[in-house]
Each structure stands twice: as structure tokens, then as C-alpha cells.
C-alpha positions in Angstrom: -2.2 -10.9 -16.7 -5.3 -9.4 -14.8 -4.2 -9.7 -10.5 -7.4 -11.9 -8.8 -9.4 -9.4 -7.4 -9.7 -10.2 -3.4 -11.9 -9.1 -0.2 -10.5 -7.9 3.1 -10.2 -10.6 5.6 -8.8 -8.4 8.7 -11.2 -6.4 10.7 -8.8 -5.4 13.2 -9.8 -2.1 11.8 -13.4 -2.2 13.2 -14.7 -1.1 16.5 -17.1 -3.2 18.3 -20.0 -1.3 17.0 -18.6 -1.1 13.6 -17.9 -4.9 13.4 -21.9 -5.3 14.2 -22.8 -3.2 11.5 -20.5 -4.5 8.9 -21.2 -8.1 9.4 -25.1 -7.1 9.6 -24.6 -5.7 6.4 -22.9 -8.9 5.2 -26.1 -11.2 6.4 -28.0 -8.5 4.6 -26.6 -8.5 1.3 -26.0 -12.2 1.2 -29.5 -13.3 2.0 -31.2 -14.8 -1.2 -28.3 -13.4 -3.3 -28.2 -15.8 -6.2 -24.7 -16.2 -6.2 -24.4 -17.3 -2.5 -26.8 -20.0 -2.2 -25.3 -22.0 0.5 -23.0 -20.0 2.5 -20.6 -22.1 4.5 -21.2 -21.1 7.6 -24.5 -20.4 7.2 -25.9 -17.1 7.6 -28.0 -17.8 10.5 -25.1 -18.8 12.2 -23.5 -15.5 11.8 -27.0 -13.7 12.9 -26.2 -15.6 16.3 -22.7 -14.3 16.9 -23.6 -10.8 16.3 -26.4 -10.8 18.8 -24.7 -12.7 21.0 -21.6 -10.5 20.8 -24.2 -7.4 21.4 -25.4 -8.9 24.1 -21.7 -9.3 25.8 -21.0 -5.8 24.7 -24.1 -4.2 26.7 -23.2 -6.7 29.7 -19.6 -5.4 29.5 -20.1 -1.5 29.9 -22.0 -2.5 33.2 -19.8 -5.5 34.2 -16.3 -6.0 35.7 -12.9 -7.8 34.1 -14.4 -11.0 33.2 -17.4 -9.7 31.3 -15.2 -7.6 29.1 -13.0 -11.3 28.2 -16.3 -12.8 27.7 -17.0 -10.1 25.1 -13.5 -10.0 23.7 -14.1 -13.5 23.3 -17.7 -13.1 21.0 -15.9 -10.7 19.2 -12.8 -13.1 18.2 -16.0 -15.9 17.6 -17.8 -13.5 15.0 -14.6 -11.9 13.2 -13.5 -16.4 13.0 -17.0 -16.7 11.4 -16.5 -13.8 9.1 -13.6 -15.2 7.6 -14.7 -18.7 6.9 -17.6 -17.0 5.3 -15.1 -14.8 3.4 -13.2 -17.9 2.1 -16.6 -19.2 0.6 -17.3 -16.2 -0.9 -14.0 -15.9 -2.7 -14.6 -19.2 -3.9 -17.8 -18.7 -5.4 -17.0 -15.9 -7.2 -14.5 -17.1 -9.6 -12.9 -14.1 -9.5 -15.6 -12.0 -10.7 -15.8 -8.4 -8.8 -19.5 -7.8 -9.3 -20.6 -10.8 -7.6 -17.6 -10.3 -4.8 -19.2 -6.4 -3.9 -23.0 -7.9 -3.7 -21.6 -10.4 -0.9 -21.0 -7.0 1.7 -17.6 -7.8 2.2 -15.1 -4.7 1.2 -12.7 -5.7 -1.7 -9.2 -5.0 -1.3 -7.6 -2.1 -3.5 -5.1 -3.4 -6.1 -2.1 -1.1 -6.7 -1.8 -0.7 -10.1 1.9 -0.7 -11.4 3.8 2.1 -12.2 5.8 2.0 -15.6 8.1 4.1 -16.9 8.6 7.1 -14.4 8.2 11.0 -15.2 11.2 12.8 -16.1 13.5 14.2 -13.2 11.8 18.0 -12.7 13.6 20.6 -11.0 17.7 18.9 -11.1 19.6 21.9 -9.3 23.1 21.5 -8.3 24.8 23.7 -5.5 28.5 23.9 -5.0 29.9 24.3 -0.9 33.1 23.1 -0.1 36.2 22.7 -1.7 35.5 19.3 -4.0 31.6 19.2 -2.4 28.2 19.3 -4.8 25.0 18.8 -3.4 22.2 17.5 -5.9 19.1 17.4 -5.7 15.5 16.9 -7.5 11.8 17.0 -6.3 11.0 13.8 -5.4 9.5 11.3 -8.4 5.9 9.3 -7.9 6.8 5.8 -8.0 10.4 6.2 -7.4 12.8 3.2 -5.3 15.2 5.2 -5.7 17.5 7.9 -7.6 20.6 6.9 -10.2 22.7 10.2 -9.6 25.6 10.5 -12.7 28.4 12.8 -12.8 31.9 12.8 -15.5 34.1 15.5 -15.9 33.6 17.7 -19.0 35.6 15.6 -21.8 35.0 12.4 -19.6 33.2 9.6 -21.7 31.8 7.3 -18.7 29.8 8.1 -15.8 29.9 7.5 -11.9 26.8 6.3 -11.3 25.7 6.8 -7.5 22.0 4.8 -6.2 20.7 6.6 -3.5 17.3 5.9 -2.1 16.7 9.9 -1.6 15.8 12.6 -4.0 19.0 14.8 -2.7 22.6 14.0 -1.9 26.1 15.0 -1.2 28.7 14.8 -4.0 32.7 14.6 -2.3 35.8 14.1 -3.6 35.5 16.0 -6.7 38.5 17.7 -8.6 38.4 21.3 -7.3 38.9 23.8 -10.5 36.9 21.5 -12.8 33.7 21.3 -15.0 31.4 18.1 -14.4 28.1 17.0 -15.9 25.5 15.9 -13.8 22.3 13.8 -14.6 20.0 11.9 -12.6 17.2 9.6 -13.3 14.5 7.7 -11.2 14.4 3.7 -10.9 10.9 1.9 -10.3 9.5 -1.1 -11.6 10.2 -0.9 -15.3 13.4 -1.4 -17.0 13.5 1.6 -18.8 15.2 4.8 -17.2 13.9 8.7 -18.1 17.1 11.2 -17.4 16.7 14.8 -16.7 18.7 17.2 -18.4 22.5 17.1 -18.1 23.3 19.8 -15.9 26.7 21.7 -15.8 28.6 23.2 -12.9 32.2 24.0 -11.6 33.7 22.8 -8.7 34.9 25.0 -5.9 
């Protein structure tokens, strides 16, 4: 099922100055669009809040502590306007992400899943102390986290270790044996990818 394409809401991102220009362009590309034919709140009304909020910003670089509230405060006004104006847009569009980009407002990125991750690259396994591995892989795009497997050589079922890291510390092995190792990536889908088995002794 296709996710409902959606715009940004927060402009928490925007300076003063980029705020004006953004919701100028808004006006702009909304006036006599076709698909916006009665903008709730009106367009007119948001032409007032950005030149009233310029006009607080100019007084402001001049002015003391209560000019820069007054403009804090026509800049909380426009960005409230914005987002009812958002909310009517969304609504008009029925979901469709022409009409959304002609309205000026910036559509939000969609993540698009990740299914079934890349087989485990580079698996090296390096023995330290007595009973000690450490494993490790290069790090898998998408990955939650790592399924790490080890038996002993004639063994028929795995320890299975999750670990949210692409490396870790293996204990409490039988010194003087052979193990297998294999690890494999967990993400979003079901299915898991294992790298190679690996061999090694332990010290």
C-alpha cells in the first residue's frame, strides 16, 4: 500500500528571513492555482502577516526587549497561519503529489523500506585471550542489529548472540577447540542473509 504523501508543517528550521521568503513563495504559487481555489485562510490574510512580521523585524534590529517579543510574536502568528493553510492544502489534494508541490509548501521525504539486507561483507574473527574471540563485520545499510552464531565443530545447534553493533566480544569459549562462526543482519524483513561460516581455534 502506497504511504500518503505529506507536506512539512514545522518551520522551526527557517530563519526570520527565510520564513518570509518561503511563505511568499507559498502566496505565489497558490494564487489562481486551480486546485486551491478557496484557501482557508485566505491568501490575503497570509500577505498581511508576512508584512506585518517584516515590519516588526526591521523595528526589532533598531528596538529594545519588547520589540523583539512583538516580533517573536508575528512570527508565531504567520508560522500559525501557515499551518492552517497547510491543513487545507492536504485536504484538497487527495493525496496527489503534483498538486501538493504546485501549492509552495515542501513535501516531506518518505523513507522507503528496506527488504532483505545485503550479505554480511568482510566477517573476520580474531582470537586474544584464553576462551576470548572478537567478531566483527563492516557495518550493514539498514541493519537493527547483528545475529552473531557460533557451535563447536561437530555441534548441530547454534548460540545465537543479538547485538545492536557490527563487532563484539565472544567469552567463555572451550580453550583448545574449533568453533564456527556466522553472522547475519536483522532489519525490517523476515528473511535473514548469513555470511559465510567462518572457522577458527580457540586460544
Amino acid at each position: 500500500m502506497r504511504t500518503p504523501t505529506k507536506i512539512l508543517t514545522s518551520f522551526t528550521g527557517y530563519n526570520n528571513a527565510a520564513l518570509i521568503q518561503k511563505a511568499e513563495f507559498i502566496v505565489k504559487s497558490m494564487t489562481d492555482n486551480a486546485s486551491f481555489e478557496t484557501p482557508i485562510p485566505a491568501l490575503t490574510d497570509i500577505k498581511t502577516a508576512i508584512d506585518t512580521f517584516g515590519a516588526a523585524i526591521a523595528k526589532a534590529e533598531e528596538g529594545g526587549k519588547t520589540d523583539r517579543l512583538a516580533r517573536d510574536q508575528k512570527r508565531t502568528d504567520l508560522v500559525a497561519l501557515l499551518k492552517k493553510l497547510a491543513l487545507y492544502v492536504q485536504m484538497e489534494s487527495n493525496n496527489d503529489e503534483v498538486v501538493l508541490a504546485s501549492s509552495g509548501f515542501t513535501l516531506r521525504k518518505t523513507p522507503e523500506p528496506i527488504g532483505i539486507l545485503e550479505k554480511p561483507r568482510n566477517f573476520t574473527l580474531v582470537p586474544l585471550n584464553k576462551g576470548m574471540i572478537k567478531a566483527s563485520l563492516n557495518a550493514i545499510y539498514g541493519a537493527k542489529s547483528y545475529l552473531f552464531e557460533y557451535r563447536r565443530v561437530g555441534d548441530q545447534l547454534w548460540t545465537v548472540i543479538a547485538h545492536t553493533r557490527s563487532s563484539l566480544l565472544l567469552n567463555s569459549l572451550d580453550s583448545g577447540h574449533e568453533y564456527e562462526f556466522r553472522v547475519a543482519g536483522v532489519g525490517a524483513a523476515s528473511q535473514r542473509v548469513y555470511s559465510e561460516m567462518v572457522r577458527s581455534f580457540v586460544l
